[in-house]
C-alpha positions in Angstrom: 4.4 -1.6 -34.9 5.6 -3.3 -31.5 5.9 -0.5 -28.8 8.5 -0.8 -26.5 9.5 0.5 -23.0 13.2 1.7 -22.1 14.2 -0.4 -19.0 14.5 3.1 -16.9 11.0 3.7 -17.6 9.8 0.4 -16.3 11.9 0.5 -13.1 9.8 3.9 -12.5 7.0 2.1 -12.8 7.4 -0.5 -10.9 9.5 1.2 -8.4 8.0 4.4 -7.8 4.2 3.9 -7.5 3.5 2.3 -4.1 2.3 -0.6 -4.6 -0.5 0.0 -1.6 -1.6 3.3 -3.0 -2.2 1.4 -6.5 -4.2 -1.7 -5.5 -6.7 0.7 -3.0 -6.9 3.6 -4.8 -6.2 3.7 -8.4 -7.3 -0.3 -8.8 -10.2 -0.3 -6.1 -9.1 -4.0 -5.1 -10.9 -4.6 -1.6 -8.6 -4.5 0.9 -9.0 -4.5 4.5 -7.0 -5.1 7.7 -6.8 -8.5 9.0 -4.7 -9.1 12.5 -3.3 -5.3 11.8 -1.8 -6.5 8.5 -3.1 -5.0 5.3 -4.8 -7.4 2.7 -5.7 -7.1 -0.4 -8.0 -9.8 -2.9 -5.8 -11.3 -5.1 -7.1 -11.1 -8.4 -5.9 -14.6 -9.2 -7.5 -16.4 -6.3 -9.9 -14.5 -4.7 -8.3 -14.6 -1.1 -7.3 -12.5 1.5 -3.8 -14.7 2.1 -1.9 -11.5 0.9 1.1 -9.1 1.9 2.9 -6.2 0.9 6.7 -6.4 0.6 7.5 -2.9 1.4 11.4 -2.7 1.0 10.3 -4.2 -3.1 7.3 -2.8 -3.6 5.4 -6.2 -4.5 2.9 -7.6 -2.8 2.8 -11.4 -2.5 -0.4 -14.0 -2.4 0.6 -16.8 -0.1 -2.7 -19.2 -1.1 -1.4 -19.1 -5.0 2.3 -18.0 -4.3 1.9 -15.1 -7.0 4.3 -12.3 -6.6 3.4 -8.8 -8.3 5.0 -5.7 -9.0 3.0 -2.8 -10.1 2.8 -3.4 -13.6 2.4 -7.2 -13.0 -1.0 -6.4 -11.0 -2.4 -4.0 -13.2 -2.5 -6.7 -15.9 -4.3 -9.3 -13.5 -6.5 -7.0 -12.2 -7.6 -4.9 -15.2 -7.4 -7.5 -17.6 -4.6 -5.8 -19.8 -1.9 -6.6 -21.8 1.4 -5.6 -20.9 2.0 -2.8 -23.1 -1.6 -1.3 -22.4 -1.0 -1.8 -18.6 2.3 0.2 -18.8 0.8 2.8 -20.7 -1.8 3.1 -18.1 0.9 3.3 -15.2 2.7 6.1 -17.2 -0.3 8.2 -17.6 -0.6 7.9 -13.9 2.8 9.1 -13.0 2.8 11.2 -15.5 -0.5 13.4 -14.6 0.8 12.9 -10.8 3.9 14.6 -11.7 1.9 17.4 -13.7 0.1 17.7 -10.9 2.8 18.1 -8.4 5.0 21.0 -10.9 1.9 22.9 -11.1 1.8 23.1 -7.7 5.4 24.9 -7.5 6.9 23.4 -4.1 3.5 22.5 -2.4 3.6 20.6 0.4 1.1 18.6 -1.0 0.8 16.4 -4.1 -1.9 14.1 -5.5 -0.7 10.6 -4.4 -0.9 12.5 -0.5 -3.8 13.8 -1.0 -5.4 10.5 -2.2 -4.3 8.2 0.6 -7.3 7.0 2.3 -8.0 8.3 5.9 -7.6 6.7 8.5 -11.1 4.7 9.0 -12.7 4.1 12.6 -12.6 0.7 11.4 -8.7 0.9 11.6 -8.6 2.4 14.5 -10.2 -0.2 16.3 -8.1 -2.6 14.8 -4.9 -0.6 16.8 -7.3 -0.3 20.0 -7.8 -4.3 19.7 -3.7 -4.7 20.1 -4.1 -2.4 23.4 -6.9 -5.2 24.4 -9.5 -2.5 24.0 -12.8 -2.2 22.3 -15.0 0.1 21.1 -16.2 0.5 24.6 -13.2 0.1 26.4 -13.3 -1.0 30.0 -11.1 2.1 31.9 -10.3 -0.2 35.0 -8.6 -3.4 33.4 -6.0 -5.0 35.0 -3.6 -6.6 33.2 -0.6 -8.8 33.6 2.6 -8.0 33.0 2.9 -10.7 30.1 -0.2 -9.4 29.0 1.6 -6.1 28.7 4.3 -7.5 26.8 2.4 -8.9 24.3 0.1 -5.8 23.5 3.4 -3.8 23.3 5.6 -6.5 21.3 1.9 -6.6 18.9 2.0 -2.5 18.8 5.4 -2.4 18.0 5.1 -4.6 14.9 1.9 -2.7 13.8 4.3 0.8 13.9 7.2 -0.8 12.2 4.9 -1.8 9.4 3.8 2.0 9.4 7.3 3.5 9.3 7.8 0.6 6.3 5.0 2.4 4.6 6.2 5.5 5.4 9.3 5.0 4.1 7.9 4.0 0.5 5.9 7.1 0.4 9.0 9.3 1.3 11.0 7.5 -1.5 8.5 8.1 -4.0 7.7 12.0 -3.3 11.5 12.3 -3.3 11.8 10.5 -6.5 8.8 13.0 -8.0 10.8 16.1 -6.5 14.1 15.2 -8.7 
């Protein structure tokens, strides 16, 4: 018997699971932050040439020019066919969303709740665009193009925050419906 997926179903899916949340947490594909950008290992080539397209939720390899969506990377990374790969995705969305009525208008929900802190290694990553280490000299003197460019670098850094952000609203508003 060949299972099938309505189309709304698999626009949930791919849609309304951040795509970042997936590959770090529920995958465990290493990531890390390379020139503030977050990278992931693509499960196809094995580099760290990789990018999230927020506004989509797919994530993009730029060394193999592999695109995936949620379900898409799933199947690469765990090895699964399609229809075992969606059936994984909807348990996940479907015990998040248990989760979340049981909790009755909480504030909280599992997906916040499992979003990695903030690491120190991170936070010397945003200290780096300032032009300061772990050990930062308090009397530097900087240029004013200096300035500029720590700014215009910490402004990028934020807008790909709020980007993120954004996602994560969409998706707890989506669960709230």
């Amino acid at each position: 018997m060949k299972k099938r997926f309505s189309d709304e179903e698999l626009v949930v899916l791919r849609n309304q699971i951040p795509i970042r949340f997936l590959i770090e947490t529920i995958l465990a594909i290493p990531s890390k932050f390379i020139e503030n950008i977050f990278r992931f290992l693509c499960p196809v080539c094995s580099e760290f040439n990789t990018s999230i397209i927020p506004d989509s939720n797919i994530v993009k390899c730029f060394s193999c020019n592999r695109i995936f969506n949620t379900i898409d990377i799933t199947m690469t990374s765990k090895k699964y066919d399609f229809v075992t790969s969606v059936t994984f995705l909807k348990e996940i969305y479907k015990k998040t969303k248990m989760d979340q009525n049981r909790k009755n208008g909480s504030k909280s929900n599992k997906w916040m709740n499992n979003i990695p802190q903030i690491k120190s290694k991170e936070l010397i990553c945003v200290g780096d665009v300032l032009n300061h280490s772990t050990n930062p000299i308090i009397n530097q003197i900087y240029t004013p193009s200096q300035l500029t460019r720590n700014f215009e670098k910490l402004e990028l850094k934020l807008d790909s925050i709020m980007e993120e952000i954004q996602q994560i609203k969409k998706f707890l508003f989506h669960l709230a419906r």
